[in-house]
Structure formats: structure tokens, C-alpha cells
C-alpha atoms as a printed R data frame, in Angstrom:
    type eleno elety resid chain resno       x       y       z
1   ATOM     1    CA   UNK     A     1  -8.705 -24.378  20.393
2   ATOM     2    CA   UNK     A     2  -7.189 -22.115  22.692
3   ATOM     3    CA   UNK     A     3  -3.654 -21.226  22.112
4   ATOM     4    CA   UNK     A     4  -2.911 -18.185  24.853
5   ATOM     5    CA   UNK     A     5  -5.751 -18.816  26.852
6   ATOM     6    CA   UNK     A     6  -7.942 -16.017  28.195
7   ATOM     7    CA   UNK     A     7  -6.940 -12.672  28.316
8   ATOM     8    CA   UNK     A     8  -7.515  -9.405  28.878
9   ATOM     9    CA   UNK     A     9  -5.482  -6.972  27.665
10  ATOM    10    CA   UNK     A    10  -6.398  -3.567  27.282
11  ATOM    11    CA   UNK     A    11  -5.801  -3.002  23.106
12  ATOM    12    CA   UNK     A    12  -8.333   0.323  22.621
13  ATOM    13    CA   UNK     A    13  -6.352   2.145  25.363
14  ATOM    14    CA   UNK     A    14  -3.066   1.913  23.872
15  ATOM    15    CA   UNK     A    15  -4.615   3.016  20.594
16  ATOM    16    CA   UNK     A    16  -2.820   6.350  20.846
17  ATOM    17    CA   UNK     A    17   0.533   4.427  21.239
18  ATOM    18    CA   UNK     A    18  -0.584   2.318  18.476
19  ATOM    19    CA   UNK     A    19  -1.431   5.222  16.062
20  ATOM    20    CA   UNK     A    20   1.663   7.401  17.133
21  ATOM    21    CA   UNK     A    21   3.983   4.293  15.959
22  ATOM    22    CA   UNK     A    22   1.208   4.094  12.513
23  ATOM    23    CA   UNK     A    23   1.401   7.732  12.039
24  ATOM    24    CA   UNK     A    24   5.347   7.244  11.270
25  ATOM    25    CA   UNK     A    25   4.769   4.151   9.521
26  ATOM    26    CA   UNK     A    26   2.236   6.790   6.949
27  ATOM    27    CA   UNK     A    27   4.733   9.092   6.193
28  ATOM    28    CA   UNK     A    28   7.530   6.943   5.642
29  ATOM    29    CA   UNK     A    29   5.168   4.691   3.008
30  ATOM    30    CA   UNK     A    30   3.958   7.785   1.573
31  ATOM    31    CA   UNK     A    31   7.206   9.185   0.704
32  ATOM    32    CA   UNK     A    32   8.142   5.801  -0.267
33  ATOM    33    CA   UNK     A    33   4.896   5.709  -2.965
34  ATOM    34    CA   UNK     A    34   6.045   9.410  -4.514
35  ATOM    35    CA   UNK     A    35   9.383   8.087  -4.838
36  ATOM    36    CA   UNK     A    36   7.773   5.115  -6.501
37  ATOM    37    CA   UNK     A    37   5.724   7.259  -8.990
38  ATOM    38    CA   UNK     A    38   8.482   9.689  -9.657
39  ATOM    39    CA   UNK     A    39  10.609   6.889 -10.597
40  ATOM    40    CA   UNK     A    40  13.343   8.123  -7.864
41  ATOM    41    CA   UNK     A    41  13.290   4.603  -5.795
42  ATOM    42    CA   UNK     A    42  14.656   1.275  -6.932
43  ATOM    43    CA   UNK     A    43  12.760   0.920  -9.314
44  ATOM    44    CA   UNK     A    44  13.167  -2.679 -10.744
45  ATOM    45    CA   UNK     A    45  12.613  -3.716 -14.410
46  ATOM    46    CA   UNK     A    46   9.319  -4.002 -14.893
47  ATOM    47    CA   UNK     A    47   8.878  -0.585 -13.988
48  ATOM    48    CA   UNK     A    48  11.775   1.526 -15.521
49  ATOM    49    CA   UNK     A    49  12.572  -0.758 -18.447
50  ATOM    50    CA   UNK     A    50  15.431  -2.246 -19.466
51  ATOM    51    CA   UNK     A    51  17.147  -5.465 -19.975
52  ATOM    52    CA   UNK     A    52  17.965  -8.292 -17.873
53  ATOM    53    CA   UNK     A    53  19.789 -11.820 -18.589
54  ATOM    54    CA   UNK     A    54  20.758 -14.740 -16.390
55  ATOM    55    CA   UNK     A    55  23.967 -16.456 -17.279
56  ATOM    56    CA   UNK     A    56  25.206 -19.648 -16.231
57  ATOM    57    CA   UNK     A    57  28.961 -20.231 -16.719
58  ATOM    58    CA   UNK     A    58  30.581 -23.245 -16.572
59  ATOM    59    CA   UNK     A    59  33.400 -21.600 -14.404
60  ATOM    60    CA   UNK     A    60  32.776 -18.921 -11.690
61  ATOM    61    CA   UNK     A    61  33.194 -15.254 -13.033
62  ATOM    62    CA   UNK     A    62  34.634 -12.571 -10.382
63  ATOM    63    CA   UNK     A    63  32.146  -9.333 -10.588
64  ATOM    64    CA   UNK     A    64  34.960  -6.825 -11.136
65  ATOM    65    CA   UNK     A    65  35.898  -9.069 -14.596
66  ATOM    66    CA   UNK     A    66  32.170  -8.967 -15.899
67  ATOM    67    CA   UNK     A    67  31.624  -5.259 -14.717
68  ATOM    68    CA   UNK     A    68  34.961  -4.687 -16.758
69  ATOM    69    CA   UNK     A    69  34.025  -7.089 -19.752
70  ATOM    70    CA   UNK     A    70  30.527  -5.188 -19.638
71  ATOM    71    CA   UNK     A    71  32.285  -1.643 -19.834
72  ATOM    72    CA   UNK     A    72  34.653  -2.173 -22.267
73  ATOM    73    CA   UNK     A    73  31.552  -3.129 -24.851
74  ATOM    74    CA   UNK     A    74  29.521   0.601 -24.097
75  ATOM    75    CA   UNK     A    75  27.432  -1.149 -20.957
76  ATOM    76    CA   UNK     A    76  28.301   1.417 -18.237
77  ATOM    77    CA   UNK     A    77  24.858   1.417 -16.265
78  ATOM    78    CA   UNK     A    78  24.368  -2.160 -15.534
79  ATOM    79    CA   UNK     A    79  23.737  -4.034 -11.909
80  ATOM    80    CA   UNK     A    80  25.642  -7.391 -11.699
81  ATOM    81    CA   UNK     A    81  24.508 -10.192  -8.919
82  ATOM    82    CA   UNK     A    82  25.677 -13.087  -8.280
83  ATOM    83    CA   UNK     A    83  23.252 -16.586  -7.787
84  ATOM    84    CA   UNK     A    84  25.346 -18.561  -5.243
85  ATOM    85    CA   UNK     A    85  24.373 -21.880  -6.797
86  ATOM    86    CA   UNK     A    86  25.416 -23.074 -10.358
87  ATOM    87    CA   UNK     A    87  27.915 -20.427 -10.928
88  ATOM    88    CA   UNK     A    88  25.220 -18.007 -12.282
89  ATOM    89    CA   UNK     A    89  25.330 -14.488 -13.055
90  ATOM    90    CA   UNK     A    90  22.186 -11.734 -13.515
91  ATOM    91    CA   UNK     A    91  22.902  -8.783 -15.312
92  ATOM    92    CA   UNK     A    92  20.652  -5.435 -15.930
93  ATOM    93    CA   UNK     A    93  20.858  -2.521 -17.542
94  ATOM    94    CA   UNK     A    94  18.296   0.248 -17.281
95  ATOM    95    CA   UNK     A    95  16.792   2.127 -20.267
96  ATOM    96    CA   UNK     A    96  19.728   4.441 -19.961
97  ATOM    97    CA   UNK     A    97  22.172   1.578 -21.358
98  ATOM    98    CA   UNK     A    98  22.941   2.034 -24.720
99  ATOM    99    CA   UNK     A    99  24.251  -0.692 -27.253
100 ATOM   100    CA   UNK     A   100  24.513  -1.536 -30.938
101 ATOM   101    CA   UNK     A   101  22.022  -4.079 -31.670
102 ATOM   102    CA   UNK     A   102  19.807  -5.711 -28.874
103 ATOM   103    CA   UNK     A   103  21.283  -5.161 -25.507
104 ATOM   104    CA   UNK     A   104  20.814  -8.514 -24.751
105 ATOM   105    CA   UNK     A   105  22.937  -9.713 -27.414
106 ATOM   106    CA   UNK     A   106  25.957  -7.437 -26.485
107 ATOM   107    CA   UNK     A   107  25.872  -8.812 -23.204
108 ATOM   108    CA   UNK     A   108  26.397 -12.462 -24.764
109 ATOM   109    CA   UNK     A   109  28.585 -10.911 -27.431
110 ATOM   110    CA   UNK     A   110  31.038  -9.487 -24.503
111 ATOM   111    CA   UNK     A   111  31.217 -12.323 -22.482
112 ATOM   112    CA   UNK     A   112  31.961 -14.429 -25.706
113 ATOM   113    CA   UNK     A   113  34.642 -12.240 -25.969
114 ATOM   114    CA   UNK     A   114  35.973 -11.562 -23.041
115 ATOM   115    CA   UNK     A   115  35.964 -14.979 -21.459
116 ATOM   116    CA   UNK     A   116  36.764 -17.591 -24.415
117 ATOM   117    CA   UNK     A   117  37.261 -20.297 -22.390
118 ATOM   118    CA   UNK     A   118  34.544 -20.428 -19.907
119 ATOM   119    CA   UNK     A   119  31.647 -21.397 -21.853
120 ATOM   120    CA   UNK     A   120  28.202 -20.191 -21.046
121 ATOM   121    CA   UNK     A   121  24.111 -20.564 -21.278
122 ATOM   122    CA   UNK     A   122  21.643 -18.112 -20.957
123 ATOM   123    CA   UNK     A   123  19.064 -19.105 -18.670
124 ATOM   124    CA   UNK     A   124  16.602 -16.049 -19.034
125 ATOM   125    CA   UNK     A   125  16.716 -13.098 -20.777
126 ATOM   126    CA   UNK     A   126  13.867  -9.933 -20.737
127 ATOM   127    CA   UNK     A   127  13.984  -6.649 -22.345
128 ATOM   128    CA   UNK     A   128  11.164  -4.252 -21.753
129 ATOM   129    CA   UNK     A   129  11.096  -0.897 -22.932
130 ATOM   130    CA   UNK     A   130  10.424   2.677 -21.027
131 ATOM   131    CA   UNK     A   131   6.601   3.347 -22.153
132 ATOM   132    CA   UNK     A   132   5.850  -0.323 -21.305
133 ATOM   133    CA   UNK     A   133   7.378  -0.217 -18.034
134 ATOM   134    CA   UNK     A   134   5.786   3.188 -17.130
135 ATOM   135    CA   UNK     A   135   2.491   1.730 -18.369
136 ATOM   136    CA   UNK     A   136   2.748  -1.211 -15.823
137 ATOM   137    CA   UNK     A   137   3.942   0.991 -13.097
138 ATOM   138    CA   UNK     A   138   0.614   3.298 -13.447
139 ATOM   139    CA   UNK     A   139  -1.382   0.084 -13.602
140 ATOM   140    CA   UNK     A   140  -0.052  -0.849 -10.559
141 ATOM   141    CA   UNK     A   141  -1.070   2.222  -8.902
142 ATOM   142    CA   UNK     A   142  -4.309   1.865 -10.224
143 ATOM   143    CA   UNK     A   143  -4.820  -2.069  -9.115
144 ATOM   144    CA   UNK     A   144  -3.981  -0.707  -5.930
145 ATOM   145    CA   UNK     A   145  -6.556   1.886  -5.759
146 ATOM   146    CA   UNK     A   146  -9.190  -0.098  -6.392
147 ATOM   147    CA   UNK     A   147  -8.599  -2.743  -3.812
148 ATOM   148    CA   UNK     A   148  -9.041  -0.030  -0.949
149 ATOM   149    CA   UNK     A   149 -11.831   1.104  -2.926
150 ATOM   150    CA   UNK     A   150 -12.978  -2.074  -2.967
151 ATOM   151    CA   UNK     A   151 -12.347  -2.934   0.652
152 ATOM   152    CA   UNK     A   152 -14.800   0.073   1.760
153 ATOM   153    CA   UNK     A   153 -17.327  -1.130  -0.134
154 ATOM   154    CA   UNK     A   154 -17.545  -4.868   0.252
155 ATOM   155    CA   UNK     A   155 -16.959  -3.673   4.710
156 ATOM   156    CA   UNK     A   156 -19.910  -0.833   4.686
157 ATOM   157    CA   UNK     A   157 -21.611  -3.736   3.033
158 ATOM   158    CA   UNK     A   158 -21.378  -6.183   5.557
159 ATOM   159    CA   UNK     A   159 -20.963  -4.378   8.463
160 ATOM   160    CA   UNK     A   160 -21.180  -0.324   8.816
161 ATOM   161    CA   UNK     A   161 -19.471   2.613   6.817
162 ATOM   162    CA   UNK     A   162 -16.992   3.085  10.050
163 ATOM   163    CA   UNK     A   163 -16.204  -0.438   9.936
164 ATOM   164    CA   UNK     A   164 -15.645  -0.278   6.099
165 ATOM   165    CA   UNK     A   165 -13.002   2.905   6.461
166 ATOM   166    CA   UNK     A   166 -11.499   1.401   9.388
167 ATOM   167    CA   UNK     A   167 -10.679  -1.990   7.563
168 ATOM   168    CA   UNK     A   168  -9.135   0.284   4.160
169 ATOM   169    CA   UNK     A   169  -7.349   2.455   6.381
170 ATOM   170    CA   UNK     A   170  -5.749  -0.170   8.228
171 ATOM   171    CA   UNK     A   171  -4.864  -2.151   4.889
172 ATOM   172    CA   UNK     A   172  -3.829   0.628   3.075
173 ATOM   173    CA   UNK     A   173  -1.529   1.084   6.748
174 ATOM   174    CA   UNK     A   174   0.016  -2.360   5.772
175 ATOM   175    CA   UNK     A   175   0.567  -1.200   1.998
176 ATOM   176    CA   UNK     A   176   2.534   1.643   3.243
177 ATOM   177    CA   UNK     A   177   4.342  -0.035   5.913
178 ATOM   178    CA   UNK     A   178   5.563  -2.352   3.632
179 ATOM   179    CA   UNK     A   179   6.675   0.315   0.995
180 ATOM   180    CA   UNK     A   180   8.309   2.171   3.671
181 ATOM   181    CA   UNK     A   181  10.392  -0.990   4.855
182 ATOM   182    CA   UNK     A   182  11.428  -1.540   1.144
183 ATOM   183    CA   UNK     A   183  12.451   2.012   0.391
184 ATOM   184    CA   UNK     A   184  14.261   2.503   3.796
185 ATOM   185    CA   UNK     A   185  16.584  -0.922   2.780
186 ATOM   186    CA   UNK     A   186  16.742   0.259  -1.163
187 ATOM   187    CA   UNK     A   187  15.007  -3.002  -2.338
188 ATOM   188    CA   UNK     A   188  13.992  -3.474  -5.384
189 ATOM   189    CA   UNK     A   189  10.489  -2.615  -6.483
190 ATOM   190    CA   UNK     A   190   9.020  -5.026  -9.513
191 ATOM   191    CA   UNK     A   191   6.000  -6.878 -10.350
192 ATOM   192    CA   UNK     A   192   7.054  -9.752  -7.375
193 ATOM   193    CA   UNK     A   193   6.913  -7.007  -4.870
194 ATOM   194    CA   UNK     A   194   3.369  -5.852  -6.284
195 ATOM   195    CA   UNK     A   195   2.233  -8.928  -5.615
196 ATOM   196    CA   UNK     A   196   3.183  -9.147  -2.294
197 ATOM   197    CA   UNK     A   197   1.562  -6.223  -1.271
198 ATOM   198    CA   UNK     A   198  -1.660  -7.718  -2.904
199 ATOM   199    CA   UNK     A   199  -1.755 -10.589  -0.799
200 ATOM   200    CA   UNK     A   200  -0.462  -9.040   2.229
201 ATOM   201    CA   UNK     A   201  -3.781  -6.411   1.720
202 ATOM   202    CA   UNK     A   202  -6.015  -9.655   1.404
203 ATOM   203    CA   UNK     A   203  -4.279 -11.317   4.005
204 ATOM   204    CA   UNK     A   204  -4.965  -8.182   6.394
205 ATOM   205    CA   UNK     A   205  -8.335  -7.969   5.292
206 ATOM   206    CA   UNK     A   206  -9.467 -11.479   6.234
207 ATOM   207    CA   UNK     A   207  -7.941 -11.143   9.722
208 ATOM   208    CA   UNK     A   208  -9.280  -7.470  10.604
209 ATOM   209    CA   UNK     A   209 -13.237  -9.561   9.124
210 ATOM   210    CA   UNK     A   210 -12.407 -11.594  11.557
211 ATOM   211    CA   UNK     A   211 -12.234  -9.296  14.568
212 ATOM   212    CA   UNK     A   212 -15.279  -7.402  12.940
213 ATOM   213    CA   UNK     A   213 -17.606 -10.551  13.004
214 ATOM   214    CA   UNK     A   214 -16.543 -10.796  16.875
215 ATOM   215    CA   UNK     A   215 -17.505  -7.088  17.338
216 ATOM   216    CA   UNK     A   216 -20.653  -7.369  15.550
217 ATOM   217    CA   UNK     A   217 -21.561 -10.617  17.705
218 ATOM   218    CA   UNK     A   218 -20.774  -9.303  20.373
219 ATOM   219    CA   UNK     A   219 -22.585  -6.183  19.893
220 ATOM   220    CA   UNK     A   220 -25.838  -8.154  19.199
221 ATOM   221    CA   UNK     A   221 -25.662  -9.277  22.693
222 ATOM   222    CA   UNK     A   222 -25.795  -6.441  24.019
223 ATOM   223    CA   UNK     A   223 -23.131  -6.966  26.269
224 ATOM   224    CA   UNK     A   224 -22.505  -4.997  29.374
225 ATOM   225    CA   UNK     A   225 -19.781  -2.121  28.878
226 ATOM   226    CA   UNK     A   226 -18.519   0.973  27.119
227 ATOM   227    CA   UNK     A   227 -18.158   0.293  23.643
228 ATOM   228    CA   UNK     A   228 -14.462   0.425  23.728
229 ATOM   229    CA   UNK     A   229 -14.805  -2.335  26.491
230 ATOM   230    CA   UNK     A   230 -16.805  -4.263  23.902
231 ATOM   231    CA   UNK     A   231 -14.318  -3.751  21.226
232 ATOM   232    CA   UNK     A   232 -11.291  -4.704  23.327
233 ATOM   233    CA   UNK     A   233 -13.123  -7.897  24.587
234 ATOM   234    CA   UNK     A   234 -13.826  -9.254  21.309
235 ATOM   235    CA   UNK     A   235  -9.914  -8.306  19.996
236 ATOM   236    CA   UNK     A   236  -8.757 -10.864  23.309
237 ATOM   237    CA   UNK     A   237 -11.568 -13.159  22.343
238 ATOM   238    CA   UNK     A   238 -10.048 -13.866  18.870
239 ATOM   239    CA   UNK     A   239  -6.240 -13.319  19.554
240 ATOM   240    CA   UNK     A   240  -5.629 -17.049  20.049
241 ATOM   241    CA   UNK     A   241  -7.058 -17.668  16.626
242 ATOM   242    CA   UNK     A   242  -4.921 -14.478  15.088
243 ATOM   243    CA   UNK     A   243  -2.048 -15.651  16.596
244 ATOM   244    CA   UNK     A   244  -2.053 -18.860  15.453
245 ATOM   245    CA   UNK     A   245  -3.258 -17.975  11.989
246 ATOM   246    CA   UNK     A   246  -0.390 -15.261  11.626
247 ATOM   247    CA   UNK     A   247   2.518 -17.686  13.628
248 ATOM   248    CA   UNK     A   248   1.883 -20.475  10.881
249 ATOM   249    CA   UNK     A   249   2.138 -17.996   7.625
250 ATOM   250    CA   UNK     A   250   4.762 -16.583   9.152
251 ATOM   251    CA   UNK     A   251   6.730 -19.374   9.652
252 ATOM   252    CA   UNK     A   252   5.732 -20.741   5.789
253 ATOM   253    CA   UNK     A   253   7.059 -16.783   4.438
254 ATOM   254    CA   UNK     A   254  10.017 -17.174   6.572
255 ATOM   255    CA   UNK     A   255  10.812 -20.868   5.098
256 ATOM   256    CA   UNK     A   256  10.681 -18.996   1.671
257 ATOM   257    CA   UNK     A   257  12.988 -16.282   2.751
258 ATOM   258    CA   UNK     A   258  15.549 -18.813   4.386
259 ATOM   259    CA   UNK     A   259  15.903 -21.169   1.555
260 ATOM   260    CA   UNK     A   260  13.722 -19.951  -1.171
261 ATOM   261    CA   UNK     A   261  17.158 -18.858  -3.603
262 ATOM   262    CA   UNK     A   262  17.711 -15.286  -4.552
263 ATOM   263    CA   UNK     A   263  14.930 -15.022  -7.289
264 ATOM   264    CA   UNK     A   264  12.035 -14.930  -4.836
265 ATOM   265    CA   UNK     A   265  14.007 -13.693  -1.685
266 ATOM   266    CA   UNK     A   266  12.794 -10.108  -1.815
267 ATOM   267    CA   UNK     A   267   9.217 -11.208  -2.332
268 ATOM   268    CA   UNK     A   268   9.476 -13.604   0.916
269 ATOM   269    CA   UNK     A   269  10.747 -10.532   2.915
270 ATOM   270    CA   UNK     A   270   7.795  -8.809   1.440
271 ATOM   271    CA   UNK     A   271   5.546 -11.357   2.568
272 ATOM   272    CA   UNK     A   272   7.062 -11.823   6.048
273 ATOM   273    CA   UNK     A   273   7.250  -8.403   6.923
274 ATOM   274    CA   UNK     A   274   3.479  -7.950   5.862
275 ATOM   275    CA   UNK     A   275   2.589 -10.585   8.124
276 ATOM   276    CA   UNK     A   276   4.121  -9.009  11.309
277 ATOM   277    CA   UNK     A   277   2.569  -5.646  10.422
278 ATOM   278    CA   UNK     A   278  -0.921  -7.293   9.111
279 ATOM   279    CA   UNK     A   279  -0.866  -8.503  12.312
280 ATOM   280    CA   UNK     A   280  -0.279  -5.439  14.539
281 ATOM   281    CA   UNK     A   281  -2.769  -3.757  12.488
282 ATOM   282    CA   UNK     A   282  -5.972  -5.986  12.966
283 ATOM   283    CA   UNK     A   283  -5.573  -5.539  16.748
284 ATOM   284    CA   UNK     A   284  -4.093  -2.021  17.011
285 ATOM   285    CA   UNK     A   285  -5.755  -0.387  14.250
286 ATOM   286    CA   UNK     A   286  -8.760  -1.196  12.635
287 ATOM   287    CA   UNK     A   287 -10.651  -1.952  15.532
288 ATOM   288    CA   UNK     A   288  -9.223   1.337  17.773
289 ATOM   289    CA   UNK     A   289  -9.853   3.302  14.764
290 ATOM   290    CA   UNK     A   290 -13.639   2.592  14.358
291 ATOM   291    CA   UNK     A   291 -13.533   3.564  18.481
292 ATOM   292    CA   UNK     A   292 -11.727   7.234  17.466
293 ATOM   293    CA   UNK     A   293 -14.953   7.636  15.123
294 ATOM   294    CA   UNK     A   294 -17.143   7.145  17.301
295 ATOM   295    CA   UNK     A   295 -15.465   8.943  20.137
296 ATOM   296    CA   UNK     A   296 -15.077  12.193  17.875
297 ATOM   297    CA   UNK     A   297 -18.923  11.911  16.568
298 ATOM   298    CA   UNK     A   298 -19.887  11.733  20.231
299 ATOM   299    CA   UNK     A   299 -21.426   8.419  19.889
300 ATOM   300    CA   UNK     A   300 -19.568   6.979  22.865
């Protein structure tokens, strides 16, 4: 079913547009991915070790009082934030907080202390240490890796080596783009945002197949036209069907990111801004890059 109707926009010739807006997007990511490795971003706990608990009180807690209670017990380096509903406090420390005993139980022990009267439960409480952390963080890398590698593979496969770097390149253009968003707005980076970028890279994948399948039909037909013509008629053929498939996850990631709570929201902004540039990419990147290739091999 038609959702735009027919059009025919011209996608391949704003590809240099398109790759002079990607070309930031590259070296933002990339510095965002050293940072990452380096352990300079915000690096969350799964990462850089540490300790986190979540504490609900029965009374509300002001931040300055627990960042005060925390201090006055040797826990100097910790992040406080507050969960809006059910008067609910997380607190983390990083591998650089130092404690007698299990950090976990000093933060108990100090708020025991501190605040007598306002009774408490812990909801959650993790404590992973440096080498683990750095272990998962390398993993990470590596998972990541592999998927392009992957990508390349299963595309030159089914289609045609171009096709197959054109698809990675693109994906590994929404990886980036979303580690660039994340590092420019200091987010945290943990296992939640991993995912994200996971599904985001087989979200991408699926719709830049999609184009590809068009390209290939089309190509059997032996439709009249440049190859770029070719290209950009097959984009317009399918951009009812992207649009639609993009405009309903987007509006499910958005739900999440609205009224999900604070424990998922930075995965839901993950998701939603992969989305938007998952989208721009299948039309303004894959596809225009497989044209570059065969423009600079003088195939077209």
C-alpha cells in the first residue's frame, strides 16, 4: 500500500550533500569510539567498574544531604540520581571509590546513619570490578567488529562485493552516528547502550536489503537508464514502504523514551535516534555509495 504515492526524487544526485553531512557524522563517532576505548567518555558501569545501588526511602532525600552523608563516610567519587517515582535514589561510585568493607555496604551503612528516621530498601545493588569491566568493554568492541564483518559477507553473498561494502559502510555510519550523538550529550555508555547499537545495525541492515532487492530487480529488467537513474528509481519505488516501516518504530522507541522511566530512557534515545539516522542512511548512503564505486572504477 502506497503511503506517499509516486515519486521521483532525485536521491544519487544529492549523494555528495549526503556524504558531506556523513563525513562529519565519521569523525565525530570515531573520536567518540577512541574516547570509548581509552576510557575518557562516560563510561558507565559495566565498562569502568564500580558499584551501583538503588535505594528506596520511605521519605524523599534532598541530593546535597546524600552527597554529604556519602562524603562524610570516605565516598567522594560517587554520581547520585534521582528516580522521580517512589522516592528512589541510584548511587555509583567508580573503581576510584574507596571504602572499608564492600562499597555497597558503606553506602547502606551511611544512610543508616545519617538518616535514622527515614527508613529504607535496597532495590538493586551491582559491584563489578576494573578487569571485568575492561574485559566487557573489549568484548564489546569485538561483537561489534564482527557484525560489519559479518554484514560484508552475508551482502557479497547475496548480492555483489560493492553491494556488501556499501551495506557495512553505511551500518557501521549508523554505529558511529549514534556514538557521536551520545558522546556530544555526555551520556552514559553501558551494556543498554551496546545493545542499542546492535539492533539499530540490524535494523539498518534489513532496510538498506530492502532497497538492494529493488536494485537487483530492477537491474534484471534491464531497465532503460544510467545506472544511477536505476538506483534512484528503485530508492522512490520503496520509500513508501521505508517510511512507513521507520514512522511506526519510531513512534514505538519514542513511546519508550516518553514514558519508559529513567532506567531504560537512555537506551530509548539510543534507539530513536538510530532510527532517524538508519533511515537517512538506506536512502542517502548505501545505495549512492555503491554508485561512487562504480563511478570511480569507470563502470558507469
Amino acid at each position: 500500500m502506497l503511503f506517499i504515492g509516486t515519486t521521483t526524487i532525485y536521491f544519487i544526485g544529492k549523494r555528495k550533500i549526503a556524504f558531506s553531512i556523513s563525513a562529519v557524522i565519521w569523525i565525530v563517532g570515531i573520536v567518540g569510539i577512541i574516547q570509548v576505548a581509552i576510557n575518557a567518555a562516560n563510561m558507565g558501569l559495566d565498562f569502568s567498574g564500580g558499584t551501583t545501588v538503588q535505594l528506596k526511602f520511605a521519605q524523599p532525600i534532598p541530593i546535597e544531604n546524600a552527597r554529604a552523608a556519602l562524603m562524610s563516610h570516605d565516598l567522594k567519587e560517587v554520581s547520585l540520581q534521582e528516580i522521580t517515582t517512589g522516592n528512589q535514589l541510584l548511587v555509583k561510585t567508580g573503581k576510584a571509590a574507596t571504602a572499608s568493607g564492600g562499597v555497597a555496604d558503606t553506602i547502606t551503612e551511611a544512610f543508616k546513619k545519617e538518616f535514622p528516621g527515614n527508613a529504607f530498601t535496597v532495590e538493586s545493588s551491582t559491584e563489578i570490578g576494573p578487569s571485568i569491566g575492561n574485559k566487557l568493554k573489549k568484548d564489546t568492541l569485538t561483537a561489534v567488529a564482527i557484525s560489519l564483518v559479518g554484514i560484508v559477507i552475508y551482502i557479497a553473498w547475496r548480492f555483489d562485493l560493492k553491494f556488501g561494502i556499501g551495506a557495512t559502510l553505511a551500518t557501521f555510519h549508523d554505529i558511529l552516528a549514534m556514538f557521536a550523538v551520545f558522546y556530544l550529550l555526555d551520556k552514559e555508555i553501558n551494556l543498554l547502550f551496546i545493545t542499542a547499537v546492535l539492533t539499530i545495525a540490524g535494523y539498518s541492515l534489513t532496510d538498506t536489503v530492502v532497497v538492494f532487492d529493488r536494485i537487483r530487480e530492477n537491474l534484471r529488467k534491464n531497465l532503460s537508464g544510467s545506472l544511477p537513474d536505476v538506483f534512484n528509481k528503485s530508492i522512490n519505488e520503496v520509500l513508501s514502504r521505508t517510511i512507513i516501516t521507520s514512522l511506526t518504530t519510531f513512534l514505538a522507541a519514542i513511546s519508550l523514551l516518553l514514558f519508559g522511566g529513567e532506567v531504560i530512557h537512555d537506551f530509548a534515545l539510543a534507539l530513536v535516534v538510530g532510527i532517524v539516522i538508519a533511515t537517512y542512511s538506506s536512502i542517502f548512503v548505501a545505495s549512492p555509495l555503491v554508485v561512487e564505486w562504480e563511478r570511480r572504477t569507470g563502470k558507469i
